[in-house]
C-alpha positions as CSV (number, residue, x, y, z in Angstrom):
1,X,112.6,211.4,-9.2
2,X,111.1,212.3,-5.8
3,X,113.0,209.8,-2.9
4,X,110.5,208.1,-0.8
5,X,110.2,204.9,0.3
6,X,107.1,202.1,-0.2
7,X,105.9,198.6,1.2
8,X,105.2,195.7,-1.0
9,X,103.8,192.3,0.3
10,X,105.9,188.7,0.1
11,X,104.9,185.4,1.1
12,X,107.0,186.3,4.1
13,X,105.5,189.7,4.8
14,X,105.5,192.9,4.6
15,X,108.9,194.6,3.0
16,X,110.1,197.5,2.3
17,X,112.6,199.9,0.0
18,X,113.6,203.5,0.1
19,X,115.2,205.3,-3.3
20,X,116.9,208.7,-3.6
21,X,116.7,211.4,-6.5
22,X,118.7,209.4,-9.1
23,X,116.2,206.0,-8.1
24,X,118.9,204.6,-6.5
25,X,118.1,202.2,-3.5
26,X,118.8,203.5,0.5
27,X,117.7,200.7,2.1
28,X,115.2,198.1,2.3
29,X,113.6,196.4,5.2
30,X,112.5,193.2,6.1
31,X,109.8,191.3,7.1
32,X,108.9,191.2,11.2
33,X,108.3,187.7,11.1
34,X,107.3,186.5,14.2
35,X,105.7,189.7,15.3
36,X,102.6,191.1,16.7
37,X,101.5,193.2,14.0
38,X,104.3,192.5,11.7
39,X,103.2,195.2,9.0
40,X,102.8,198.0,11.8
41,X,106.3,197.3,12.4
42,X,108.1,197.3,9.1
43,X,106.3,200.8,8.8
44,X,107.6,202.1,12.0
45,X,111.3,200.6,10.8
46,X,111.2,202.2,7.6
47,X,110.0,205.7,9.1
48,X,112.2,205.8,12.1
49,X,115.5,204.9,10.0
50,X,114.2,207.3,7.3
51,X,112.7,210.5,8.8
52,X,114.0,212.8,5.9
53,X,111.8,210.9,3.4
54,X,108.1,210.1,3.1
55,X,106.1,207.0,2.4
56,X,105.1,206.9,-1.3
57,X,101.4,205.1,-1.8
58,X,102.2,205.7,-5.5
59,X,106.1,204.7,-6.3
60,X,107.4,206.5,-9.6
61,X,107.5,203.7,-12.6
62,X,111.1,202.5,-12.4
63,X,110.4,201.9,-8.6
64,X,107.0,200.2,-8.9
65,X,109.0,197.6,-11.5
66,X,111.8,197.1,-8.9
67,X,109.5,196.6,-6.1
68,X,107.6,193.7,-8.8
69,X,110.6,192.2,-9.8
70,X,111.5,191.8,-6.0
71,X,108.6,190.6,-4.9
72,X,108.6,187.8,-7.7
73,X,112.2,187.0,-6.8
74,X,110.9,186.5,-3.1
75,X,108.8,184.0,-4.9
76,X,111.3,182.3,-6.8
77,X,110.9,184.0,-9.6
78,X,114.9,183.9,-11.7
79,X,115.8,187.3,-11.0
80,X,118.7,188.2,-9.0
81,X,117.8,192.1,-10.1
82,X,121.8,192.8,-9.7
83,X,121.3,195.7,-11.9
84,X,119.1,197.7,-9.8
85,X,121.4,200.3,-8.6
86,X,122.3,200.7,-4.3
87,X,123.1,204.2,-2.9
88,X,126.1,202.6,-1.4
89,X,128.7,205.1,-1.9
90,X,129.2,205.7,1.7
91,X,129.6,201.2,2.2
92,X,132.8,199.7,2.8
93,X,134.6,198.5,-0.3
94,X,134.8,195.3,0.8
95,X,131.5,195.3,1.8
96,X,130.3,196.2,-1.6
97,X,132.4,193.2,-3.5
98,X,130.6,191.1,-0.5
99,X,127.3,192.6,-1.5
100,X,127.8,192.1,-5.3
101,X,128.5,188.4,-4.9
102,X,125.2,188.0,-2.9
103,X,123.6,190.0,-5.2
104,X,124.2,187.4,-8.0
105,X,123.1,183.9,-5.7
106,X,119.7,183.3,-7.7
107,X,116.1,183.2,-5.8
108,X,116.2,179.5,-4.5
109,X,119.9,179.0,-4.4
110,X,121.9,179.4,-1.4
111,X,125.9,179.8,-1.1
112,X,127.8,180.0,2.4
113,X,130.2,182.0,3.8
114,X,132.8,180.0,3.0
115,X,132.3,179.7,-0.3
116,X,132.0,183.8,-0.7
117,X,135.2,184.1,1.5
118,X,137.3,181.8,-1.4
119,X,136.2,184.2,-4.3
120,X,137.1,187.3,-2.0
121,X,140.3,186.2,-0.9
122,X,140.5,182.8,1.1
123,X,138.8,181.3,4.2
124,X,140.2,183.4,6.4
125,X,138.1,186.6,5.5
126,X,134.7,184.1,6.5
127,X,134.0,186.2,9.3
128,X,134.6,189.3,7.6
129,X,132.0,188.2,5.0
130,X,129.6,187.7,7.9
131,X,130.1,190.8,9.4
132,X,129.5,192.7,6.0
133,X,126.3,190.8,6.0
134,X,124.9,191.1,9.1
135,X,125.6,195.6,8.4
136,X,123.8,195.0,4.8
137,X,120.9,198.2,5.0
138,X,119.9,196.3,1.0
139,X,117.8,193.1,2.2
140,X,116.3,192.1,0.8
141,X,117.7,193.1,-2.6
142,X,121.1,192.4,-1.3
143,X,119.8,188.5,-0.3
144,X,121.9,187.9,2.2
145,X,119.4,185.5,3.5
146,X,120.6,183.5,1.0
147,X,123.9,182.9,2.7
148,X,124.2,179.8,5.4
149,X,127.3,178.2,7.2
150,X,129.1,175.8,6.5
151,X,127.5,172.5,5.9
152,X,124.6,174.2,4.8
153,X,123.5,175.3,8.2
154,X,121.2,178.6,9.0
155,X,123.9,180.2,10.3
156,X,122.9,183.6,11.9
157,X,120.7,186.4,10.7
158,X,121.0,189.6,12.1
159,X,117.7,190.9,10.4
160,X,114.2,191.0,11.6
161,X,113.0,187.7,13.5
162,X,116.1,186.5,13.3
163,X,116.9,183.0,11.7
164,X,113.3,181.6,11.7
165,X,112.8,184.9,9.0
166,X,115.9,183.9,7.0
167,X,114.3,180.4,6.8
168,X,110.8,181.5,5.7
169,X,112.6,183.6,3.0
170,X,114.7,180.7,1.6
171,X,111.2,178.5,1.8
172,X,109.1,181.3,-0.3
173,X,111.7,181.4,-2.7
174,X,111.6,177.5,-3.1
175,X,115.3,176.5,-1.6
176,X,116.1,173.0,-0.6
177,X,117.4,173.0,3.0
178,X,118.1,170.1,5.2
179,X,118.7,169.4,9.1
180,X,122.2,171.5,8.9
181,X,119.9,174.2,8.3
182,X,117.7,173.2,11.5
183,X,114.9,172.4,9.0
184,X,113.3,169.2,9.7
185,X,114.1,166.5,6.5
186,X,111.3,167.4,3.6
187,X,110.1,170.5,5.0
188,X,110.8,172.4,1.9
189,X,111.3,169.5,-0.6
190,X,108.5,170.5,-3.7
């Protein structure tokens, strides 16, 4: 398989995802919510962090199917596509077990930091868990939009239009957030 990388639309914009030779993912790239030109920028994101590779118009198969699943997921759609494989052999290995566990927090669903710090080790490796987050190169196929403070609030989000992006990913995909989230009371109820 040729490595490349390609754009596919979301209700929240513009994404994108980069592959090497065996089809495993590089990176993907967020929406620039918030943006002039949002979709001007994702492309100049995706080139400027990828100038070995090339933008692919025409994804081989097994990518095109990722980049549908994804999308869909982005949507709600059940799909936490954890068996898509990341080129994350140069990621910490904590990072990676953080990664995994997001990985498997279905489209809608949201989990906090907290909660990922007990299965990893106790409370006290929160912060570590935010810190592998906020260096995750996978969103959105690592979700990690899907992970809020404790209480159920935003929380940060080191990605693209910062938490105002993480929000309008959780309300594509359908999640029920409150005021702890800074969401005002019904905003995403169905």
């Amino acid at each position: 398989m040729t490595p490349g990388y390609a754009f596919f639309p979301t209700p929240a914009g513009c994404c994108g995802l980069a592959w090497d030779a065996r089809g495993a993912v590089l990176g993907g790239q967020l929406p620039e919510v918030g943006m002039a030109d949002p979709e001007a920028l994702t492309r100049a994101r995706m080139a400027a962090r990828y100038p070995e590779l090339a933008a692919v118009d025409a994804p081989p198969a097994a990518i095109v199917q990722v980049l549908t699943r994804l999308a869909a997921a982005l949507q709600g759609a059940p799909d936490t596509l954890d068996d898509v494989p990341l080129a994350d052999e140069d990621v910490p290995a904590f990072h990676r077990q953080v990664y995994a566990l997001t990985r498997r927090i279905p489209p809608g669903h949201t989990r906090t930091y907290g909660e990922l710090a007990a299965e990893l080790g106790g409370p006290g490796v929160a912060r570590a868990v935010g810190q592998a987050l906020a260096r995750n190169r996978f969103a959105p196929l690592v979700p990690c939009h899907r992970v809020l403070a404790a209480g159920g609030a935003s929380g940060g989000f080191s990605g693209p239009g910062g938490v105002a992006a993480k929000l309008r990913l959780l309300q594509a995909e359908g999640a029920r957030l409150g005021p702890a989230a800074g969401v005002q009371a019904g905003l995403f109820d169905a």
